[in-house]
C-alpha positions in Angstrom: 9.0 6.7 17.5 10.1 10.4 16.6 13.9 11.4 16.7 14.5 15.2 17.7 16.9 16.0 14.6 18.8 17.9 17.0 19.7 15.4 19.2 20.8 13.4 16.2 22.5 15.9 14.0 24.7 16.3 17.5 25.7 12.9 17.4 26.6 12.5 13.8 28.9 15.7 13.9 30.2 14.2 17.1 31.0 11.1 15.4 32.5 13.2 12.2 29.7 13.6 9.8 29.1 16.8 8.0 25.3 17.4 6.8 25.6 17.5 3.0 21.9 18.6 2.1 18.4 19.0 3.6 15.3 18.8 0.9 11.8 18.1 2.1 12.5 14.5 2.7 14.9 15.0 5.2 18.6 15.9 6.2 21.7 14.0 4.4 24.9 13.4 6.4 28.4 12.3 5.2 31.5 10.6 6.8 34.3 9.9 5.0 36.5 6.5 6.2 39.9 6.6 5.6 39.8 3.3 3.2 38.2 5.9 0.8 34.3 4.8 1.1 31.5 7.0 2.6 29.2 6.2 5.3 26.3 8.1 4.4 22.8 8.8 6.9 19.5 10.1 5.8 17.3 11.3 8.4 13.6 11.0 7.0 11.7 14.3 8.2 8.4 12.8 9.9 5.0 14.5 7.8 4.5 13.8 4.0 6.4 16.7 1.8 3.6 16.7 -1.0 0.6 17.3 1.6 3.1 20.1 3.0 2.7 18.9 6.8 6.2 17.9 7.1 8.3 18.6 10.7 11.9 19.5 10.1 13.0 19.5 13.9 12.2 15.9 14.0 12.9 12.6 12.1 10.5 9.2 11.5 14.1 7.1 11.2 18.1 7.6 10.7 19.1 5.3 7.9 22.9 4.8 7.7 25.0 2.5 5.2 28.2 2.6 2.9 27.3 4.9 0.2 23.6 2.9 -0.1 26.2 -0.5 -0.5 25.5 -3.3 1.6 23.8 -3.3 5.4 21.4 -0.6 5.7 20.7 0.4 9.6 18.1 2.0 10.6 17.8 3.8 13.7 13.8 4.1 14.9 14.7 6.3 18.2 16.8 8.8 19.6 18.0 6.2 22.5 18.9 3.8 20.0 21.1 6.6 18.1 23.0 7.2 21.5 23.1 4.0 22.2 24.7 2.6 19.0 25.5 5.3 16.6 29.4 4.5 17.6 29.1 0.5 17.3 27.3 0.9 13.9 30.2 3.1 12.4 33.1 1.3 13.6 31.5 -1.9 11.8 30.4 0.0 8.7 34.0 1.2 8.5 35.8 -2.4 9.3 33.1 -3.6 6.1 35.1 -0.7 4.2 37.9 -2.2 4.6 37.1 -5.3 3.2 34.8 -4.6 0.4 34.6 -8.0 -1.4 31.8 -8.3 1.3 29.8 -5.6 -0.6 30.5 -7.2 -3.8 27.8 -9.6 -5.7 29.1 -13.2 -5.1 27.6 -14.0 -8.5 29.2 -11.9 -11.0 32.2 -10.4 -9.0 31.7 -7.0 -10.6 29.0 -4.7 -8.8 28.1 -4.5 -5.4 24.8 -5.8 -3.3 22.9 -2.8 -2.0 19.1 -3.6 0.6 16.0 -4.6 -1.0 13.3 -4.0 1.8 9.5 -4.6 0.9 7.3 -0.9 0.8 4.9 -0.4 2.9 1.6 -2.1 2.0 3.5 -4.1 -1.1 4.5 -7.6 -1.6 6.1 -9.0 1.8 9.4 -10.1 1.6 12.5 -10.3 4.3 14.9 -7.8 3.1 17.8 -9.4 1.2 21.0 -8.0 -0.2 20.1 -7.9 -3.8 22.9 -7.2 -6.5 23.0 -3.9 -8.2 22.5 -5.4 -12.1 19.0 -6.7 -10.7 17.4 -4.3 -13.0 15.7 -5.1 -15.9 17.9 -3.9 -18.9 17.8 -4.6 -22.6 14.4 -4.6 -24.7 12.6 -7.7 -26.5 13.5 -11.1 -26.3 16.7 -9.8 -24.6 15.0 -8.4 -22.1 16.2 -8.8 -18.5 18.1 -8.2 -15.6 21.9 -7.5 -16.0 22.5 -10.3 -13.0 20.0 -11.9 -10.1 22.8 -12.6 -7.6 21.8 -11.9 -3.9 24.2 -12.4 -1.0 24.1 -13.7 2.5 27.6 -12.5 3.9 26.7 -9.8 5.7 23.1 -9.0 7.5 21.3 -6.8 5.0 19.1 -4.6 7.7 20.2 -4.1 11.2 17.1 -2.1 13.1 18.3 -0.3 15.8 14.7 0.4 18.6 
C-alpha cells in the first residue's frame, strides 16, 4: 500500500522529527530522545531509482528504529502511521532507556541490529542478529567477529 509522503512527513514533524536528507531512495528523518539515542525513519520512495521511475510524493514503507539498533518497525500504510506512529516512539524511546536490551547477550560489547530475508532470497524469520556477525579476518582465521542473536525484544513489528 502507498504512503502519501506528505501525510507522513506531517506526522513525524508533529511527533518531533526533522528530515535530515532525501536521495533517490527516499526521505530520512531524525528524533533525538533525551537519553542521548536517535530514533531514526526512512521512508522508501515507491519506483526503482536506477530505472528512473521513482515517485517522490509517495512512500512503499516508513521504516523506524534506534539508530538501525534493535526492533525495526515498519509502517506499510498511511492509516497505520496515524494510527501508531505515537505508540511506536514512546516504546522505542522507553528501549533507550534501557539499552542493555540492544546489546548482544553473547559478547556484552555491540549491539543486535534486524536481519530480514531479501526479497526472492533464502527465507528466514527475521531475527535480532549481533553486529560482529560479519565475517572478518582472512585464512584459517577467517570468520565472524561474534554469532550471538537475541530474543529480548521483537526484532520486526509491521504496522498494516
Amino acid at each position: 500500500m502507498d504512503i502519501p509522503k506528505d501525510d507522513v512527513s506531517a506526522h513525524l514533524i508533529a511527533a518531533g522529527f526533522q528530515l535530515l536528507r532525501s536521495s533517490g531512495f527516499g526521505d530520512s528523518y531524525e528524533k533525538v530522545l533525551p537519553s542521548g539515542w536517535k530514533i531514526t525513519a526512512f521512508g522508501s520512495f515507491v519506483g526503482n531509482a536506477f530505472v528512473g521511475n521513482v515517485n517522490r510524493e509517495i512512500y512503499e514503507e516508513l521504516s523506524m528504529s534506534l539508530d538501525g539498533k534493535g526492533t525495526t518497525h515498519v509502517f506499510h500504510s498511511g492509516a497505520a502511521v496515524a494510527r501508531d506512529l505515537g505508540e511506536t516512539v514512546a516504546l522505542l524511546s522507553d528501549v533507550s532507556t534501557t539499552p542493555d536490551l540492544l546489546k548482544c547477550p553473547k559478547c556484552g560489547v555491540r549491539f543486535v541490529h534486524t536481519k530480514s530475508p531479501t526479497p526472492g532470497g533464502k527465507q528466514f524469520r527475521p531475527f535480532l542478529s549481533c553486529d560482529g556477525m560479519t565475517i572478518e579476518r582472512t585464512g584459517k582465521g577467517k570468520g565472524p567477529l561474534c554469532t550471538g542473536t537475541s530474543n529480548r525484544i521483537p526484532a520486526l513489528v509491521t504496522h498494516r
